[in-house]
C-alpha positions as CSV (number, residue, x, y, z in Angstrom):
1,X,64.1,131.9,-34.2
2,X,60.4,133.2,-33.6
3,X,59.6,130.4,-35.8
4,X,61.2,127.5,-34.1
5,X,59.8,129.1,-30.7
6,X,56.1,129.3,-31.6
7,X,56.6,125.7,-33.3
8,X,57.8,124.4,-30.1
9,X,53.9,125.4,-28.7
10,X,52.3,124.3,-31.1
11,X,54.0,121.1,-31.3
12,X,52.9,120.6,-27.1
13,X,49.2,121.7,-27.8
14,X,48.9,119.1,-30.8
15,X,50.9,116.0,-28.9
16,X,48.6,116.8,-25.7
17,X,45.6,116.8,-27.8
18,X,46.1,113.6,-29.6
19,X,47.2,111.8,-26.5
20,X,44.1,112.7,-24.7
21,X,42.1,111.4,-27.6
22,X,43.7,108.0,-28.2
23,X,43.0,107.4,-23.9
24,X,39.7,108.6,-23.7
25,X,39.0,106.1,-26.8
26,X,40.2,103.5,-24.9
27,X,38.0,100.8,-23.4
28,X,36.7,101.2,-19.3
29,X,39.5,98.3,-18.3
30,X,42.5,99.7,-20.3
31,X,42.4,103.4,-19.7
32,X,42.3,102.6,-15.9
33,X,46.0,100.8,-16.8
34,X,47.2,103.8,-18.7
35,X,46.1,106.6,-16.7
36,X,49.3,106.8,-15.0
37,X,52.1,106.4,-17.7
38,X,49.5,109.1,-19.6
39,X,49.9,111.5,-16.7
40,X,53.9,111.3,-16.9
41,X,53.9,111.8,-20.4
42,X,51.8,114.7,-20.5
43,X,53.6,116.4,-17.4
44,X,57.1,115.3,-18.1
45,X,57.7,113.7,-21.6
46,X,55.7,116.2,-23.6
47,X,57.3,119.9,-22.8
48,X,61.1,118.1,-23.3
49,X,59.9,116.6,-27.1
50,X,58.0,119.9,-28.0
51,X,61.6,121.8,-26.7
52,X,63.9,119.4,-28.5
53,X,61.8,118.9,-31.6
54,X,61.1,122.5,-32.3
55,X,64.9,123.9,-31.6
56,X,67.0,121.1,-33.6
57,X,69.7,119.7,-32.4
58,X,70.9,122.6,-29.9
59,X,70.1,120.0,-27.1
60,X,73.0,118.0,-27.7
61,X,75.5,120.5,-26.4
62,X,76.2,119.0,-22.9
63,X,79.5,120.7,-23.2
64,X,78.9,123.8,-24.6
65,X,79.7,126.1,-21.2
66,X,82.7,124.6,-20.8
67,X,84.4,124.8,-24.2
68,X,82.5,127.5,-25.2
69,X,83.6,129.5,-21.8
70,X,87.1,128.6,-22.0
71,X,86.9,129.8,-26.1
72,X,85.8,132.9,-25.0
73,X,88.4,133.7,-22.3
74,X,90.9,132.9,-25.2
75,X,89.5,135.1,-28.0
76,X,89.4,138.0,-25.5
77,X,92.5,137.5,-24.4
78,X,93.3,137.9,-28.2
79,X,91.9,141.0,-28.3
80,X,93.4,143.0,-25.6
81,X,96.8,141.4,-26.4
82,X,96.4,142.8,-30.6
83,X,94.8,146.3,-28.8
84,X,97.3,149.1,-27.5
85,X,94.5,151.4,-27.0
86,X,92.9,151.9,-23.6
87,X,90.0,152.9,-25.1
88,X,89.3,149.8,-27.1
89,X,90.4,147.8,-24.0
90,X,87.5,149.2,-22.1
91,X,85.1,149.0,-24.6
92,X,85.7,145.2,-24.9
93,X,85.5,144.9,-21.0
94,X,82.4,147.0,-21.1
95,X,80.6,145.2,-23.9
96,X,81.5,142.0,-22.1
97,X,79.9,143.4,-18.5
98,X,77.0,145.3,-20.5
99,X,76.1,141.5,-22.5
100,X,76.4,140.3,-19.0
101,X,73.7,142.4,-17.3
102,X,71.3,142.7,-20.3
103,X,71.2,139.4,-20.6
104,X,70.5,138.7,-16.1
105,X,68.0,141.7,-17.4
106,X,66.2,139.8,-19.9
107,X,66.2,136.8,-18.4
108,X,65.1,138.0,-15.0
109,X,61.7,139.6,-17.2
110,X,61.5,136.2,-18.8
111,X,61.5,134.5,-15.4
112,X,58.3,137.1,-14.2
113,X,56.6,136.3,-17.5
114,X,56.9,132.5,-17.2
115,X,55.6,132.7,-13.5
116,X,52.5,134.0,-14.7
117,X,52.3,131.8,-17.9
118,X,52.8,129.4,-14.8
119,X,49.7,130.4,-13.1
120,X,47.8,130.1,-16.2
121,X,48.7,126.3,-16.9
122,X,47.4,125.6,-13.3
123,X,44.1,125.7,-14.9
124,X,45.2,123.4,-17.6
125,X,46.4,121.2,-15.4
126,X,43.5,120.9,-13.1
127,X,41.3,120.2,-16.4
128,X,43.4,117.6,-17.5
129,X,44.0,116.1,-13.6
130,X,39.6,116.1,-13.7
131,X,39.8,114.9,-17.1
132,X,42.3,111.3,-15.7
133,X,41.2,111.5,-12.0
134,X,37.7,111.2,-13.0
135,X,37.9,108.5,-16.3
136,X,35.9,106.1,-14.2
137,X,32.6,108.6,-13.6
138,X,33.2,110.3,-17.0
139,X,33.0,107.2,-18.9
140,X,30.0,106.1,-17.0
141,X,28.3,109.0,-17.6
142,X,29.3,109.5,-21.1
143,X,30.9,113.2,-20.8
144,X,34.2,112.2,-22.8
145,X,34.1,114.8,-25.5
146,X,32.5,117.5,-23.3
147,X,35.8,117.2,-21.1
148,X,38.1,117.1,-23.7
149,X,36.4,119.9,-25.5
150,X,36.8,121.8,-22.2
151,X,40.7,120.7,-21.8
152,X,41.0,121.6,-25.5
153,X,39.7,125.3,-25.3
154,X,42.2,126.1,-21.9
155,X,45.0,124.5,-24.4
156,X,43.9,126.9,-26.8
157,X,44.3,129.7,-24.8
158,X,47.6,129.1,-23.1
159,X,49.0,128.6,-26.2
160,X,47.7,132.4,-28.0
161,X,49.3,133.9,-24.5
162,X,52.3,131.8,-25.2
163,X,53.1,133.5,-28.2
164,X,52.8,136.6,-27.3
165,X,55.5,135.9,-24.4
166,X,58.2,134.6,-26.8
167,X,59.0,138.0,-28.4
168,X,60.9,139.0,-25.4
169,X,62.4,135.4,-25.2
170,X,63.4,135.9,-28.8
171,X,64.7,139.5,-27.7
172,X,66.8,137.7,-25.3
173,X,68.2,135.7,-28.3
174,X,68.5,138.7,-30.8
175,X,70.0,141.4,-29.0
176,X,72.7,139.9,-26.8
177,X,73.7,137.3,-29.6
178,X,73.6,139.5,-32.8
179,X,73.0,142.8,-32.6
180,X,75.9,143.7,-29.6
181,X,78.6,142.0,-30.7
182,X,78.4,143.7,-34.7
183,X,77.5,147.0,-32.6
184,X,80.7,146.5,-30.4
185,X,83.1,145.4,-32.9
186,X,82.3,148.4,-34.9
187,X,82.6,150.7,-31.8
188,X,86.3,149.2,-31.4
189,X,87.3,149.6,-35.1
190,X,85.6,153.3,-35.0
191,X,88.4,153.8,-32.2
192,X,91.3,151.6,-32.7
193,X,91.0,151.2,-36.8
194,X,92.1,147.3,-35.9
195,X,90.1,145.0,-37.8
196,X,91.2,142.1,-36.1
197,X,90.5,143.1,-32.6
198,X,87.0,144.0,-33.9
199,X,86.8,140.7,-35.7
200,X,88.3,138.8,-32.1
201,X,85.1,141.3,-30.3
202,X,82.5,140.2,-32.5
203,X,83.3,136.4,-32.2
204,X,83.8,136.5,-28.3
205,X,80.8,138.6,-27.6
206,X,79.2,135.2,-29.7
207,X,80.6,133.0,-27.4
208,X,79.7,134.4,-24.1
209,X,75.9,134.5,-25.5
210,X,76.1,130.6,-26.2
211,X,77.4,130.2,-22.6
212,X,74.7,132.0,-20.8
213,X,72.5,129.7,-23.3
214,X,70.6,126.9,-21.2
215,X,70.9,123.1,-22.5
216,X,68.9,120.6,-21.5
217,X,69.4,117.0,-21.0
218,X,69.8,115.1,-24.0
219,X,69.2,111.7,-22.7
220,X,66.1,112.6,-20.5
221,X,64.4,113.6,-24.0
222,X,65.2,110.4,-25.2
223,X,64.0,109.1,-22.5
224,X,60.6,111.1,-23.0
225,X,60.3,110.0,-26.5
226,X,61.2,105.9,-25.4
227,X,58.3,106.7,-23.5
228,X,55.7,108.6,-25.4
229,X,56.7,106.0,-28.5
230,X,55.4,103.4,-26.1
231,X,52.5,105.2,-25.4
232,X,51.9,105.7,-29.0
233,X,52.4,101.9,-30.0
234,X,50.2,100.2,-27.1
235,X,47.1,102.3,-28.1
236,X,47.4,102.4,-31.8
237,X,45.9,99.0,-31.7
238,X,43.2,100.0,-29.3
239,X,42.9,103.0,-30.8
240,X,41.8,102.0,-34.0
241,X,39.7,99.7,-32.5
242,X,38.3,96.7,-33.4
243,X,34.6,98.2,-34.3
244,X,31.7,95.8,-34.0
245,X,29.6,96.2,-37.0
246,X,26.8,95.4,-35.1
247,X,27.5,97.5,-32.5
248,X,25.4,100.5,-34.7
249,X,21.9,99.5,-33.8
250,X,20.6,102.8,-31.6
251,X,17.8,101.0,-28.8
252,X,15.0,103.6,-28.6
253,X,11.9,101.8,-27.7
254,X,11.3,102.1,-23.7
255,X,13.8,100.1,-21.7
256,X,11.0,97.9,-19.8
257,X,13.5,95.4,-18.8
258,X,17.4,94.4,-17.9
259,X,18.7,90.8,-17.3
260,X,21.8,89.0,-16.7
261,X,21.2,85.9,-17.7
262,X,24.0,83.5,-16.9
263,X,26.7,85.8,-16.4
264,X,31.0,84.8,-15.8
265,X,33.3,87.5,-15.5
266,X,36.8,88.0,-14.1
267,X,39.6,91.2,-14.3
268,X,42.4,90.2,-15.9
269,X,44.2,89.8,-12.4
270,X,42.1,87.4,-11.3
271,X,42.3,83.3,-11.3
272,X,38.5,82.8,-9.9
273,X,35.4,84.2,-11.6
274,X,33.8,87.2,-9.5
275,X,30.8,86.8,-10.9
276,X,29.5,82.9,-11.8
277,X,26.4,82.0,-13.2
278,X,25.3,85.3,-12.0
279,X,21.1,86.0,-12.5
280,X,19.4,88.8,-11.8
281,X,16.7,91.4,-13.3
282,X,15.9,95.1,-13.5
283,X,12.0,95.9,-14.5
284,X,10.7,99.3,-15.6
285,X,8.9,100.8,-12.6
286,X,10.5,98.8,-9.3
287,X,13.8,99.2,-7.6
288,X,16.2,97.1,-7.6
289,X,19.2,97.0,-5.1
290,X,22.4,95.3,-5.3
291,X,23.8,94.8,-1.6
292,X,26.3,93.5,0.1
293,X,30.2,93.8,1.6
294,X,33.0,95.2,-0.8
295,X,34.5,92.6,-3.5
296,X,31.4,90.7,-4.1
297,X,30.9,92.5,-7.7
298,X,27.9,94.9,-6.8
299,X,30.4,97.5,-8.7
300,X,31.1,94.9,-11.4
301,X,27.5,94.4,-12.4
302,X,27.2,97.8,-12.9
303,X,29.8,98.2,-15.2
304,X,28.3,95.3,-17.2
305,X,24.9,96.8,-17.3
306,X,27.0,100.2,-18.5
307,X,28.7,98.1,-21.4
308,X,31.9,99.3,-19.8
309,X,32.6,95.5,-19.5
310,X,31.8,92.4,-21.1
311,X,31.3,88.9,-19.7
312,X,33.3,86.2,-20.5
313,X,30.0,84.0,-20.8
314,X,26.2,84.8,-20.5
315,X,24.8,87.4,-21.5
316,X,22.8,90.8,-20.9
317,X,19.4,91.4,-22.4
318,X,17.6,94.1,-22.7
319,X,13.8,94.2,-23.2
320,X,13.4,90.5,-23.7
321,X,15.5,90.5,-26.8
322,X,18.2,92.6,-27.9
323,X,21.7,91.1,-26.9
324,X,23.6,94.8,-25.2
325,X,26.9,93.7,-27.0
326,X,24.4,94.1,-30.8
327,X,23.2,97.5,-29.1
328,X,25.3,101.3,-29.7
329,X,27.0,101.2,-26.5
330,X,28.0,104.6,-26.6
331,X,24.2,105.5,-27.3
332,X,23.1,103.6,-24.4
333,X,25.1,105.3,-21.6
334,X,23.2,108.0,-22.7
335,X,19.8,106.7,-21.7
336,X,21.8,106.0,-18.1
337,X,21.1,108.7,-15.5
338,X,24.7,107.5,-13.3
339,X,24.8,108.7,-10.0
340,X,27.8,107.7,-7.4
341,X,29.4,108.4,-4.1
342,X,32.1,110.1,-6.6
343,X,31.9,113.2,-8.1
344,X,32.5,115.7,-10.6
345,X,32.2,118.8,-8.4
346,X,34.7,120.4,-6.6
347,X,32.8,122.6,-3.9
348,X,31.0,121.7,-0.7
349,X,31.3,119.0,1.6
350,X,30.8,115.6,0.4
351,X,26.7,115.0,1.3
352,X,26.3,119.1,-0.7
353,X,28.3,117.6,-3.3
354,X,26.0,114.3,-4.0
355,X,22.8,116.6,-3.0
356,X,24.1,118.5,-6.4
357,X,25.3,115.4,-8.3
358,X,21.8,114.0,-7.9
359,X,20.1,117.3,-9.1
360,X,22.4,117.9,-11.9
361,X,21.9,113.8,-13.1
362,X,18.2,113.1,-11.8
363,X,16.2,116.3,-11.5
364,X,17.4,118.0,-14.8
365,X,17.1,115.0,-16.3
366,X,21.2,113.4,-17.1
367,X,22.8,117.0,-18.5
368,X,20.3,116.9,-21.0
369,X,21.5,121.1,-21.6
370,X,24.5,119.2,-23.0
371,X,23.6,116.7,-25.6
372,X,20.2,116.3,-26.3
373,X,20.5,112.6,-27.3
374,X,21.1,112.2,-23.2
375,X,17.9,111.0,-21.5
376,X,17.2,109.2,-17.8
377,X,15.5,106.2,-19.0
378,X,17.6,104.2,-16.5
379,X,18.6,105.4,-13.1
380,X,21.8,103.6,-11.5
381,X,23.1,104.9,-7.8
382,X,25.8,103.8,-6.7
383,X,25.9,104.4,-3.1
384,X,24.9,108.0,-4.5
385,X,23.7,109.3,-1.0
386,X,26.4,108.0,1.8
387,X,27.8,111.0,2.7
388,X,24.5,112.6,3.4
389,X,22.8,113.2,6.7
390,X,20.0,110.7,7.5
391,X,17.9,113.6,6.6
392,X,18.6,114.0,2.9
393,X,18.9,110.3,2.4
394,X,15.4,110.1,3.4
395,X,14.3,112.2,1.1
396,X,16.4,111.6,-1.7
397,X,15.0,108.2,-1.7
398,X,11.5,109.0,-1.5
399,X,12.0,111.5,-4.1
400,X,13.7,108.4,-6.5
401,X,10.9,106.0,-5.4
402,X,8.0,108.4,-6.4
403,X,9.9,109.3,-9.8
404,X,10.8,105.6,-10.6
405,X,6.9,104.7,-10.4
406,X,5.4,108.0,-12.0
407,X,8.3,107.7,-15.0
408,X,8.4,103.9,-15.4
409,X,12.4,103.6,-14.9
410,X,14.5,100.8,-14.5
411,X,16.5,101.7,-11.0
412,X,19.2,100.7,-9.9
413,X,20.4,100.8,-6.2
414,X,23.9,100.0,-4.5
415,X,23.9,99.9,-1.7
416,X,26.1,98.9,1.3
């Protein structure tokens, strides 16, 4: 029983685990499709298929209180019609009562454990709500395994307090369902010397156990594994992934220069191009600002320049002469210093939070403390300082002109 409990834990942490790494694997476009169906599964579908995987078929017992209540009546009817003894009588009511309250006992310790093991997934859950919530950024800014490393080790956690909770849940099991009704029926035949009335005890304190036993709903865990099945079959594809052989060339001269040169690119939703014949160039050492009202693809071009997208025609050249589809994409965010009106932190108002985003990606130089492959050799804002007061603006952007021109980076400003 301990077994099949612990199983059913581990069984969560490992689905959770390998659906988070198929959808951060997939590409910028797809995982912004899948964020939602992921978020059911790992909410909803997932604790049903780790409970119905790890305890066998017990699940499909959708009529198990009734029979099993109305089988127990019976068999102690049995037994107080083959006793003539008082006492025996008594002890049968008794056991039935005593089973009763141990197990409203049990369960109500059960139900104060599970409020805090409650408590402690709220942490899990906020990691994995950043983790979904914040694909878009995290992508950009290449901090996928850092946040799943970070979802991975709460995971970890949970689960060693988890296990330590289920001895009382297998208590719950053991003691009402086993170790009562042997103890009862032997108290009976010890009084009454009636075999069958201890026999009728033993088997009807059984029963009432598997009544106060909770089922769950076999058709919503087929349900859950219809969908997680789906979930597995639409990323296996994707997450195998098609790699680009040529996509293993690491860029680490200076970046001195990015073009779009000829550039076509629609979403998937969309008849007309967004971007047509676009042109446009970022040197080492100037500014560059994209302007302009919403829906005119200021965003998009990022997201090109990010390799988080690829045009339908043209193409994006770096330095004069490496195509960025023949360059380690993964690499290359690396060298981006991503800044936008969106971010990671929780705390402060909005302008405190972008003052801090802009610290944390700029001055200390793109959370270089976390991967020392990261550098800012490329400095893209987007629309990093609109919640600030004029004040900070001013100075952020005097701050970002003097470092673009004293570290020779290609910068990027959106702007509105």
């Amino acid at each position: 029983m301990y077994l099949g409990y612990t199983l059913e834990d581990k069984i969560r942490e490992l689905l959770i685990k390998f659906s988070l790494a198929r959808y951060i694997k997939l590409s910028y476009l797809e995982s912004q499709v899948m964020k939602s169906k992921l978020r059911n599964i790992l909410l909803l579908d997932i604790p049903l298929l780790s409970l119905y995987f790890a305890g066998g078929n017990k699940g499909q017992n959708f009529n198990q209180i009734f029979y099993q209540g109305a089988e127990t009546l019976i068999t102690v009817g049995l037994v107080i019609i083959s006793l003539q003894d008082k006492k025996g009588i008594f002890i049968v009511l008794g056991a039935v009562f005593f089973t009763l309250l141990l197990v409203a006992f049990l369960q109500w310790l059960i139900i104060k454990r599970e409020k805090k093991f409650k408590q402690s997934l709220d942490q899990e859950s906020q990691k994995i709500d950043s983790l979904l919530d914040n694909i878009d950024t995290i992508k950009k800014k290449e901090l996928n395994q850092f946040f799943l490393k970070e979802v991975e080790r709460v995971i970890r956690k949970n689960t060693k307090q988890r296990l330590r909770d289920k001895f009382l849940i297998v208590a719950n099991g053991v003691y009402p369902n086993h170790f009562l009704p042997r103890a009862t029926g032997v108290i009976v035949f010890f009084f009454t010397l009636n075999i069958e009335a201890a026999t009728l005890t033993d088997d009807a304190l059984k029963q009432l156990k598997s009544v106060l036993v909770a089922t769950w709903d076999l058709p919503s865990v087929l349900a859950s594994n219809r969908r997680f099945a789906d979930f597995y079959w639409v990323t296996k594809p994707l997450f195998k992934g098609k790699k680009d052989k040529k996509n293993k060339f690491r860029l680490l001269d200076p970046i001195q220069k990015i073009e779009l040169r000829d550039v076509y690119f629609r979403y998937p939703s969309q008849e007309k191009y967004l971007l047509k014949g676009f042109n446009k160039e970022f040197v080492a050492g100037e500014i560059s600002k994209l302007e302009g009202r919403n829906g005119t693809g200021k965003s998009t071009v990022i997201l090109l320049i990010l390799g988080l997208l690829k045009p339908q025609r043209g193409q994006i050249i770096v330095n004069n002469h490496y195509n960025l589809q023949e360059i380690d994409l993964r690499f290359w965010r690396k060298q981006i210093a991503y800044s936008s009106n969106q971010t990671l932190l929780k705390k402060g108002s909005e302008g405190e939070k972008q003052i801090q985003e802009l610290e944390e990606t700029i001055t200390k130089d793109n959370y270089a403390f976390y991967d020392k492959e990261r550098t800012a050799r490329v400095l893209i804002l987007d629309e990093a300082w609109s919640s600030m007061d004029k004040s900070n603006r001013e100075q952020w952007k005097e701050k970002i002109e003097k470092l673009t021109k004293k570290r020779k980076t290609v910068t990027i400003i959106v702007e509105h």
